[in-house]
C-alpha positions as CSV (number, residue, x, y, z in Angstrom):
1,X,55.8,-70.4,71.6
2,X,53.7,-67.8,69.8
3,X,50.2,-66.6,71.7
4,X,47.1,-65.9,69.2
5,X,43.6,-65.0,69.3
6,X,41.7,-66.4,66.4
7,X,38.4,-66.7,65.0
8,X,36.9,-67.8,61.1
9,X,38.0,-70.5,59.3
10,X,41.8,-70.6,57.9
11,X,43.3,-72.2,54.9
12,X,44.5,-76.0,54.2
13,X,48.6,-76.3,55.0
14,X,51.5,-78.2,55.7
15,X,54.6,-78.3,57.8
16,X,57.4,-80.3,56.1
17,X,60.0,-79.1,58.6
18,X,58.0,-79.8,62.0
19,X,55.1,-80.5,64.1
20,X,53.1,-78.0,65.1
21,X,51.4,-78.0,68.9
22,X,48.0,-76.4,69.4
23,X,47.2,-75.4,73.1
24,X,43.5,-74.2,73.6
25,X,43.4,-71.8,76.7
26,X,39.8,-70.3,76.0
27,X,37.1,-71.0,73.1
28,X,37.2,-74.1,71.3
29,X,39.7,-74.8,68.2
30,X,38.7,-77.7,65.5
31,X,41.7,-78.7,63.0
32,X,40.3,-80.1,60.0
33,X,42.2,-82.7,58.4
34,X,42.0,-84.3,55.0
35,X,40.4,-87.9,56.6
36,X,38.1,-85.8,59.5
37,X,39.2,-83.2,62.3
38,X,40.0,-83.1,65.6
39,X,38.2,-80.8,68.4
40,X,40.1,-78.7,71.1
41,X,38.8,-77.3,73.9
42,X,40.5,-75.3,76.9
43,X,43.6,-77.1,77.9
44,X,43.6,-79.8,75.5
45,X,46.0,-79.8,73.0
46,X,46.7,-81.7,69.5
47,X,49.7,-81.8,67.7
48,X,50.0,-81.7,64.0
49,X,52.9,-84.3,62.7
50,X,54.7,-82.4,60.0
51,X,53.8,-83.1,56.6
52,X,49.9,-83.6,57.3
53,X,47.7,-81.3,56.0
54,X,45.6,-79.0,58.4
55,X,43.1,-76.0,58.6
56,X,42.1,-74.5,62.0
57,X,39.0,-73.0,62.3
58,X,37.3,-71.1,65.1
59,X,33.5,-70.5,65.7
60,X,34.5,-67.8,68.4
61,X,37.4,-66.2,69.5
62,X,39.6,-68.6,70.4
63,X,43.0,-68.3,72.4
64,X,46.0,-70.5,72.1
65,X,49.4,-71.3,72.6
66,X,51.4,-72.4,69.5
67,X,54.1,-74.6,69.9
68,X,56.5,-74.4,66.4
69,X,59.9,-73.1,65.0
70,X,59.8,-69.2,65.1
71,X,60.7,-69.1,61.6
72,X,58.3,-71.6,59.9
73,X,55.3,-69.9,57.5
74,X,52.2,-70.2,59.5
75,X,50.3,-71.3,56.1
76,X,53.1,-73.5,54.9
77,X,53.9,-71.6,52.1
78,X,50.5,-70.6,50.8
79,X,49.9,-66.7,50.3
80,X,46.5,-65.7,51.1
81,X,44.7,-62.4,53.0
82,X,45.7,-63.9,55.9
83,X,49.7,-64.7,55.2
84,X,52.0,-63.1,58.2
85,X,55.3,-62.4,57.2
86,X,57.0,-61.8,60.3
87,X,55.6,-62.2,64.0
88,X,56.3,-59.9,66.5
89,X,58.5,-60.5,69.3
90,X,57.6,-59.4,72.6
């Protein structure tokens, strides 16, 4: 479970390995997939199957919950300004 405050738009990505959860707990989230997107607001959540690729983007800071393996890339293997490479643990 990793906690994150985000805001802008983020890049197009996939998960082969897993599903990844997205649990809005303030500001509103919308995950843009190839075929539309989906909007979440504060407790909603939408899960992304694995293999389907996703961009979150936030108008405002947004906070959520993420539901996904500790060690799986954020952008699914794309390097960009905003690649992580490690989290920190708390």
């Amino acid at each position: 479970i990793l906690l994150a405050k985000v805001q802008g738009e983020f890049v197009f990505h996939k998960h082969d390995d897993g599903d990844e959860l997205f649990l809005v707990m303030k500001g509103q989230l919308t995950i843009e997939l190839r075929d539309g997107s989906v909007v979440v607001n504060p407790g909603e959540f939408y899960t992304v199957p694995r293999g389907v690729e996703h961009k979150p983007s936030a108008i405002e800071e947004t906070h959520i919950l993420l539901f996904e393996p500790l060690g799986i890339q954020h952008t699914g293997g794309e390097v960009t300004g905003l690649t992580v490479e490690t989290y920190e643990e708390i």
